[in-house]
C-alpha angles and dihedrals in degrees: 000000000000127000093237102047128113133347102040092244084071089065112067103269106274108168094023085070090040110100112184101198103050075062084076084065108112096197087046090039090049095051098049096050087055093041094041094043095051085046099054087049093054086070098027093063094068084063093056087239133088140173129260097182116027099201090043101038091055097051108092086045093235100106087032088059083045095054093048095053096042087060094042109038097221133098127256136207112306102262128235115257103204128096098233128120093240085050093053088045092055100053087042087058091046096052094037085056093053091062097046089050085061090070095264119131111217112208119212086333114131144168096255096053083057104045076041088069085237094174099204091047095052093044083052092046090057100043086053085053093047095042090053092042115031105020109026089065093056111116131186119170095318092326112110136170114021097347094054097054085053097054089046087058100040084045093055096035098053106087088059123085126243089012100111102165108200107143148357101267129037091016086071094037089095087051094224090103079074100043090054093049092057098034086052093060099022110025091175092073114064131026093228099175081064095068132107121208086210091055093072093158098049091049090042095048088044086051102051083036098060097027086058094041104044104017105039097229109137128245092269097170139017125248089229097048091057094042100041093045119085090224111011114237104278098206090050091051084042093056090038092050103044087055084059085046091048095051091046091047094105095051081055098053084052097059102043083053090063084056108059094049082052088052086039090048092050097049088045089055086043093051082042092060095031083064095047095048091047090054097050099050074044097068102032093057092046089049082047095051089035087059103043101042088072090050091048088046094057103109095169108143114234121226102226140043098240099053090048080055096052085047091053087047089058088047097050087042097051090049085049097036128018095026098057098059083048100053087051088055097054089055093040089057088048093056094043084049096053100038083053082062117051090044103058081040085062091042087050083238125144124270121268114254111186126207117299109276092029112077118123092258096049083055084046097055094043092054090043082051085054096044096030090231131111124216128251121234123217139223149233127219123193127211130221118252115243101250097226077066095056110097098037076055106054085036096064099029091054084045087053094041092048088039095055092046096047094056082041088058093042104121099355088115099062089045097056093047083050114130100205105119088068088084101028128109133243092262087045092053082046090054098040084049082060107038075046092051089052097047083050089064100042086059094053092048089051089056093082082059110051084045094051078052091056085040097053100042084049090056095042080051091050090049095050093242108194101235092041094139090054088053098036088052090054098039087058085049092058099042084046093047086042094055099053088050094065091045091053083047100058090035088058090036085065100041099054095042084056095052091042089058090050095053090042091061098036078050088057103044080048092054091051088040091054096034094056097033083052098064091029089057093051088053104047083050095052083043094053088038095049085040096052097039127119110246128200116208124165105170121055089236088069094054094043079047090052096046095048089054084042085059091046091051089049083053092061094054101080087052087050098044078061102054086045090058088045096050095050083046079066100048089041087058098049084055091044087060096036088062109038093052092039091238112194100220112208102191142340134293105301101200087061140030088201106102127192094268088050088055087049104046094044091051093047084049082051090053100045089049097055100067088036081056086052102050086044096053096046090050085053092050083055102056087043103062074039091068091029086060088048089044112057084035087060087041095047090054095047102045078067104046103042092057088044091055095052089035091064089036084063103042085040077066114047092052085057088056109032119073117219113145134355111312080253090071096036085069105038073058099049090041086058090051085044077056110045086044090057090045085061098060091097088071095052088048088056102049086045086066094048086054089045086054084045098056089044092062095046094244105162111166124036115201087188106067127022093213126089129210084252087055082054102052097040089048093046091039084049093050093048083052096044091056106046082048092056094039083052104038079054089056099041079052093059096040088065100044089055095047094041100039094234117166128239087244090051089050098046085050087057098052090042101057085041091057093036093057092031083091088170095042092224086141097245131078124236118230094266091040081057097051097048092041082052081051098060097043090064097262112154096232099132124179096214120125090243099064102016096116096039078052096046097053097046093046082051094054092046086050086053082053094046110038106019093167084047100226093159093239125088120202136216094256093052091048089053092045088051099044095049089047082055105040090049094047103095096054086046093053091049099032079050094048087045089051098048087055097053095051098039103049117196088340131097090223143070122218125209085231087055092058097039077060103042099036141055112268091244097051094033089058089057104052084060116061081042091056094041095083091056098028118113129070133208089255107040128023120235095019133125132212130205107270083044088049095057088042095058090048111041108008138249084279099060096055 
């Protein structure tokens, strides 16, 4: 219901306020008629018409009816033209009865009072009027009407200082009330740190001034009348207020728009938690009865009594313990569940759907499934509405219901003749379809209500209520309004699947055009890498190897010169479309960061390097039959010599082991090898220079020969001492026989038993070779059990002879040396035995006087420092018997 139907308090309080007799008041008087006649002709002027006298203008009711119109918008009963009284009376009562039809109740004001020019009644007339139609439809959080206003002053005048707003009347006396109303919406306007709270005629004066000028609103009050007067006139600031409320009233909507998106913002984050927390306590309770029901389910009999009552005790400690919680969770997720709803339900959201498997009734079946109980559903009954209530109540409900669609439809139109799809992507046009889609919905399921609102205004036609054409006005504006929107709705419907179509196919030519320059780019890149790399060869079969894949790879071009082509057809498509649908293109192409140039430049790069490759690669063929031909030079020449050089170690020794001739001849014939193998060193020089050639070049391998230059030196280094061994170990040989007195024939059976038993004619006899060879030459050395250890002990005294460093091995030379000692033993023993008798007498000892005698100094004096460590006897000191005598002078050896 209106405010203002019904029982008068329902309506702001208009003649209580109305003292008749403060009207007598000149200062107040004068006021009102100021404030109320530049009022009046605020409005007035739309009309082309104002009021000079307002008790004399409104007399005749025509610009009374005007006014009224003017306010109201609507039109009045058609006036009556004529200049009697009865004529004046008329209009007055039509336009009295306006008001009153507007739910305001006039006191002891009539028509005639105001033909008559009463000048209280006419000032009363037009608060009333003021009051209905500036100041009643004032509202501020849940204030309205004077109090409102108020509120709304003392609201925008709070943050300045000495502007304390508590009233109509002395709070705007200092004029800065004013000023902070108009600095607080247009701060352009006014300096307001300039001003003085004990300069009230200047604020009040800058405060008409600008609030005439800027914001069109007129020169209500005087800066003198205020001031002069003890408690300016309330009605006049009211009237002069609520025209400043009534200009800012846009800034305010604004803000109380921010508001409420604040408000919309805070109760989304809120729902947003609200789900996740409801999720979460989901899941949590179904693991929990997903857990126990298999526990509850166990009905394994237990053997004995007291595991059947621990099993009774968990029971009763699950219903105590581990249920309850549970059960609390269950209702707390209800709760959860239900306050989510409603509200999402308050904020016209959608309803919350949770995750599949965790809706409330999926919670509810697995804890019936727990209990073994199912839940019960309510319901709701509805009562009939009394029919003398009937029509308030269609009233009101069709004004909520228009109302609530209007707000709904605020804006949708120029979101519908939006252009944004032009420069968005192909996720954004999906996500505009869908946002679109949703809208879509929410128009169809706005459709009930826009017909209930037809509905409701038929049946309010059908019942004769009184303000049909209002409702039936609004309700055409709606069905019109209505209409364009579903034709905006198809139109944009039809422009956002088009585009869609167009992004989904230049999507598409993106995604070929990614998915083939993607494997083309990594092989132009291996091809730039493998062209440019660096390639070791050292035979000429791994070059000819590199160049006819070199060739292989030249083949493919062609092939890939294709693909290229085919790859930049896509892209050239892409840009065909693009310009003949005049896509907007918001970005690149979002599967690949490789762009069309990039294909270009690589495959140019491609192109320069090949012949570069080829160049390379034939430079390289070159210095390979270069090394070939080193090679096989170096190959040809030491294929000679290597075999020379074993041939003459064999024959080297041969001539060491054979015996043909005196050992004389043996080594003439050995000195002219030693010779004809120094002769060859030019060779060896020369094939040292082709292996110098051959390093230079970095040849390290040579399948043509298997011997080195290293083979070859050691080889050559091993003849040349071979062959001064052998030379050496002829003339130590001869050496020996001479000294020894050895014949040619003993020599020649020497060699003769050494080679014999030398079965892998190394030249040297093993320990055992040496043995058997001792054996045949007559040696008693027997294996028998009865002398093996007198054997054993003389073969190891002739070893320490042989081989002193023991070695294990006995050479030919210190054969020869043992086997002339031996064969010359038994005339050293006897010449040794003559010569100690003929020094000694008739004695058994030798004196050193005796030698120095007999003997020359030098050799005397040898003897004895050989005899001083055995001379001396028992009997006589310093002298030397015979076995003392042959040891001093050969040895214990040699005995």
């Amino acid at each position: 219901m209106d405010p203002y139907d019904g029982d008068e308090n329902d309506y702001m309080p208009q003649e209580d306020d109305w003292d008749r007799d403060m009207l007598l008041d000149p200062a107040w008087e004068k006021q009102q008629r100021k404030t109320f006649t530049a009022w009046c002709n605020s409005h007035l002027r739309k009309a082309g018409t104002q009021i000079e006298n307002i008790e004399e203008d409104f007399r005749d009711g025509l610009k009374l009816m005007l006014l009224l119109e003017v306010i109201s918008g609507e039109r009045l009963a058609k006036p009556e033209r004529g200049k009697m009284r009865v004529h004046k009376i008329s209009n007055v009562n039509k336009a009295l009865h306006y008001i009153t039809s507007k739910g305001v109740k006039l006191v002891s004001i009539g028509a005639e009072e105001i033909v008559d020019g009463n000048a209280k009644m006419t000032l009363g007339m037009i608060w009333t009027i003021i009051l209905r139609f500036a100041i009643q439809d004032i509202s501020v959080e849940e204030t309205s009407a004077k109090e409102g206003l108020l509120l709304w002053c003392q609201r925008k005048t709070a943050p300045y200082k000495n502007v304390n707003i508590q009233n109509f009347h002395i709070s705007w006396k200092d004029g800065l009330g004013f000023c902070a109303l108009i600095h607080r919406h247009r701060p352009e306007l006014i300096d307001y740190g300039k001003l003085r709270k004990d300069d009230p005629m200047t604020n009040l004066n800058t405060a008409f001034d600008v609030a005439e000028k800027y914001l069109d609103i007129p020169k209500m009050l005087d800066a003198e009348d205020i001031v002069g007067t003890a408690r300016p006139d309330e009605k006049a600031i009211m009237t002069y207020v609520s025209s400043f409320y009534h200009a800012f009233s846009g800034a305010q909507k604004a803000e109380t728009a921010a508001n409420r998106i604040c408000k919309v913002l805070a109760v989304n984050q809120e729902n947003e938690q609200l789900m996740e927390d409801y999720e979460k306590l989901a899941s949590d309770l179904l693991e929990w009865i997903r857990r126990t029901i298999p526990w509850l389910e166990n009905r394994a009999p237990e053997n004995t009594m007291l595991a059947m009552q621990q099993k009774l005790e968990d029971f009763r400690d699950y219903r105590r313990q581990h249920k309850p919680p549970k059960v609390q969770e269950k209702c707390q997720l209800e709760i959860n569940f239900n306050t989510l709803q409603t509200k999402l339900r308050l904020s016209n959201r959608p309803a919350f759907m949770p995750s599949e498997g965790k809706m409330v009734s999926d919670v509810s079946n697995a804890w019936g499934g727990l209990e073994g109980a199912e839940k019960g559903y309510e319901e709701w009954l509805l009562n009939e509405i009394r029919r003398l209530e009937r029509l308030d109540h269609l009233a009101e409900k069709f004004r909520q219901k228009a109302a609530t669609h209007e707000a709904w439809t605020e804006g949708k139109e120029e979101m519908l003749q939006a252009r944004d799809f032009e420069t968005a992507s192909l996720s954004e046009i999906k996500a505009l379809l869908k946002k679109h889609e949703a809208f879509e919905s929410d128009l169809a399921a706005h459709q009930d209500r826009v017909e209930q609102i037809a509905a409701i205004a038929q049946e309010l036609n059908e019942l004769d209520y009184y303000d049909s054409p209002s409702v039936n006005s609004r309700c055409q504006r709606i069905c019109d309004r209505w209409d364009a929107l579903g034709a905006l709705t198809q139109k944009r419907s039809e422009a956002l699947q088009r585009t869609e179509k167009l992004l989904e196919t230049i999507d598409q030519l993106y995604l070929e055009f990614a998915k083939r320059a993607a494997p083309f780019n990594n092989w132009m890149e291996g091809a730039m890498e493998d062209l440019q790399d660096t390639f070791i060869v050292h035979t000429i079969e791994e070059i000819q190897g590199l160049s006819t894949a070199h060739e292989q790879f030249k083949a493919t071009l062609p092939d890939a010169d294709k693909e290229r082509g085919a790859i930049l057809g896509i892209h050239n498509e892409i840009a065909k479309i693009v310009a003949t649908y005049h896509v907007n293109m918001a970005g690149t192409n979002p599967y690949t960061t490789i762009n069309p140039q990039d294909i270009n430049a690589k495959w140019d790069k491609v192109r320069q390097l090949v012949p570069q490759r080829d160049q390379a690669l034939i430079e390289e063929h070159a210095r390979q039959q270069n090394n070939e031909r080193l090679r096989r030079q170096f190959a040809n020449q030491a294929n000679v010599i290597g075999p020379w050089i074993q041939t003459k170690m064999e024959e080297i020794g041969r001539i060491s082991i054979e015996m043909h001739g005196t050992l004389e001849d043996q080594l003439t014939h050995l000195r002219q090898y030693e010779k004809n193998i120094v002769n060859y060193k030019p060779k060896i020089d020369q094939l040292e220079g082709d292996h110098q050639l051959i390093q230079e070049a970095l040849i390290f391998d040579n399948k043509h020969t298997n011997y080195t230059m290293e083979h070859i030196r050691v080889g050559w280094e091993q003849l040349l001492t071979t062959i001064a061994r052998t030379i050496n170990e002829i003339e130590n040989q001869i050496l020996t026989r001479d000294a020894k007195g050895i014949s040619q024939d003993q020599m020649n059976e020497f060699r003769a038993s050494f080679n014999h038993f030398d079965r892998d004619h190394s030249g040297t006899l093993g320990a055992e070779e040496f043995k058997a060879c001792l054996i045949s030459l007559g040696f008693d050395i027997a294996n028998d059990a009865q002398v093996l250890n007198t054997g054993e002990a003389e073969f190891s005294r002739i070893m320490s002879i042989v081989d002193p460093n023991r070695v294990g091995v006995v050479t030919f030379q210190a054969f020869i040396d043992f086997m002339s000692r031996e064969t010359a033993d038994t005339d050293t023993a006897d010449q040794v035995m003559a010569s100690f008798k003929v020094l000694a007498g008739d004695k058994n000892f030798i004196m050193a006087d005796e030698l120095r005698r007999e003997l020359p100094p030098d050799q005397a004096e040898y003897c004895i420092a050989r005899m001083a460590p055995y001379s001396g006897t028992d009997a006589v000191p310093g002298a030397l018997d015979y076995m003392s005598f042959s040891t001093a002078l050969y040895g214990e050896s040699d005995l």
